[in-house]
C-alpha positions in Angstrom: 30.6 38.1 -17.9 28.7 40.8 -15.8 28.5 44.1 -16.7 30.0 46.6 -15.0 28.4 49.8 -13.8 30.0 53.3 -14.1 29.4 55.8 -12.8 32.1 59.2 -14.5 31.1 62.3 -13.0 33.2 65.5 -14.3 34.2 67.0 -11.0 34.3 71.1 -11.2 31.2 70.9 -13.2 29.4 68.7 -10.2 31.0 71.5 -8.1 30.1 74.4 -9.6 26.9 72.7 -10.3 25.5 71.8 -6.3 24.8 75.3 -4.6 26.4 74.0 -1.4 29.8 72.7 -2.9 30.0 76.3 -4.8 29.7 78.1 -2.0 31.9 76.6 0.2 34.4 76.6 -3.2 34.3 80.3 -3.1 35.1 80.8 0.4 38.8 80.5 2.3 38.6 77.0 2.1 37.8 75.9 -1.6 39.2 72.8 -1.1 36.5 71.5 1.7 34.3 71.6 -1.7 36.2 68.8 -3.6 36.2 66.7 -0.2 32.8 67.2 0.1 31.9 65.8 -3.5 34.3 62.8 -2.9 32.9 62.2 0.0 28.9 62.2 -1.4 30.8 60.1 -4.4 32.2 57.4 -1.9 28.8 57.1 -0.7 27.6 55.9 -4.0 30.6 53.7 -4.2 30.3 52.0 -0.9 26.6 50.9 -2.0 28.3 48.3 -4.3 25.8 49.0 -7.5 28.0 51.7 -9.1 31.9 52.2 -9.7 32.8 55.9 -9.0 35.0 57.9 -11.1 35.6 61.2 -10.5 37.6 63.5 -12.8 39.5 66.3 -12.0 41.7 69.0 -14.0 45.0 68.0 -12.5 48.6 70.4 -12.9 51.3 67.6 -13.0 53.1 65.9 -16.0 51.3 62.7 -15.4 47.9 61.5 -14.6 47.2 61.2 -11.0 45.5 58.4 -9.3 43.8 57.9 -5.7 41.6 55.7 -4.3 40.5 52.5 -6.0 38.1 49.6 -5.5 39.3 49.5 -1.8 38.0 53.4 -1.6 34.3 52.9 -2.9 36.1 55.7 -5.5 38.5 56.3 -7.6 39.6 60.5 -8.3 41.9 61.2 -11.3 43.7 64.7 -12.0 44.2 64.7 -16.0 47.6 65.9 -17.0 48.6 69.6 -17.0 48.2 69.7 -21.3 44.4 67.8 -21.2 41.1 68.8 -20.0 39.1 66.4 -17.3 36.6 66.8 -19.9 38.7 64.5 -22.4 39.6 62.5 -19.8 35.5 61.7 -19.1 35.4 61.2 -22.7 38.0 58.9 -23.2 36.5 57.1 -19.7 33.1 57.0 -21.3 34.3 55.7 -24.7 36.8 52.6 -23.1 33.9 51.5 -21.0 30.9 51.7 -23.3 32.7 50.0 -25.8 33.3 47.0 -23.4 29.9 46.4 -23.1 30.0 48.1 -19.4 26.6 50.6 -18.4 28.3 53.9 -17.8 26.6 57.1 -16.6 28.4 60.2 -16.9 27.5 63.4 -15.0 28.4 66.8 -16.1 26.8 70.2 -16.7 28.9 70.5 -20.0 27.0 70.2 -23.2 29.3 69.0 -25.1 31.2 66.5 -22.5 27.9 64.6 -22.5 27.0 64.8 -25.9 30.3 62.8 -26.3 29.7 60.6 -23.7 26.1 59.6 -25.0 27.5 59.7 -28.5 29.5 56.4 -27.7 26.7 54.9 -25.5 26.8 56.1 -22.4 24.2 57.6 -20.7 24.5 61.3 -19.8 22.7 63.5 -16.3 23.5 66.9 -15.4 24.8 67.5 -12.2 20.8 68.4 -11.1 20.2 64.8 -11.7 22.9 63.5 -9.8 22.4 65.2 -6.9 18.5 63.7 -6.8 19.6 60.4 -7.4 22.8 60.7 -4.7 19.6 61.4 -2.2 17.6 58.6 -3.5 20.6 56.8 -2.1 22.0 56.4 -5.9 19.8 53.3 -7.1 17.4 53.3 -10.2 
């Protein structure tokens, strides 16, 4: 069986973490940032090497879902009681645990201390954008 690669990235934090996607996130139209992510995310996704999950903090009762396979991405909004942090957790643990490579990107401490904790390998944000603009190949 081949091994999957994943790629988790916690979503604000990658915000809040590229000086470009911040600013736009603090101007009247905060929401161009998170397009802007998903769209650098797809990129990455549409190279065929790397899944791409991104995780959001969500407001509704129950999980939500968009994109897929078809997308290059898929973007989940956690629950309105649970953190997109647990939610990378969780992510990281499933698909470590299954043998799968999974890279998770955060500027959170303790998200990627987690994450590398059961095997998965952790970058700050920094390190993701780089790697985005070396086309997202090792």
């Amino acid at each position: 069986m081949e091994q999957e690669q994943l790629l988790i990235v916690d979503g604000h934090s990658a915000i809040f973490g590229m000086e470009d996607l911040r600013e736009l996130h603090h101007g009247p139209k905060r929401h161009l940032a998170r397009i802007e992510l998903i769209k650098r995310l797809r990129d990455i996704g549409d190279r065929g090497e790397w899944k791409v999950v991104v995780v959001f903090d969500g407001r509704q009762m129950e999980r939500g879902y968009e994109g897929g396979n078809d997308e290059g991405i898929l973007i989940i909004y956690s629950k309105a009681r649970e953190t997109a942090d647990a939610v990378v957790e969780r992510l990281a643990a499933r698909f470590s645990e299954k043998g799968d490579r999974v890279r998770v990107a955060s500027n959170d401490g303790m998200v990627l201390l987690t994450a590398t904790t059961f095997g998965a390998e952790g970058m700050r944000i920094e390190e993701l954008e780089e790697w985005w603009e070396r086309g997202g190949s090792d």
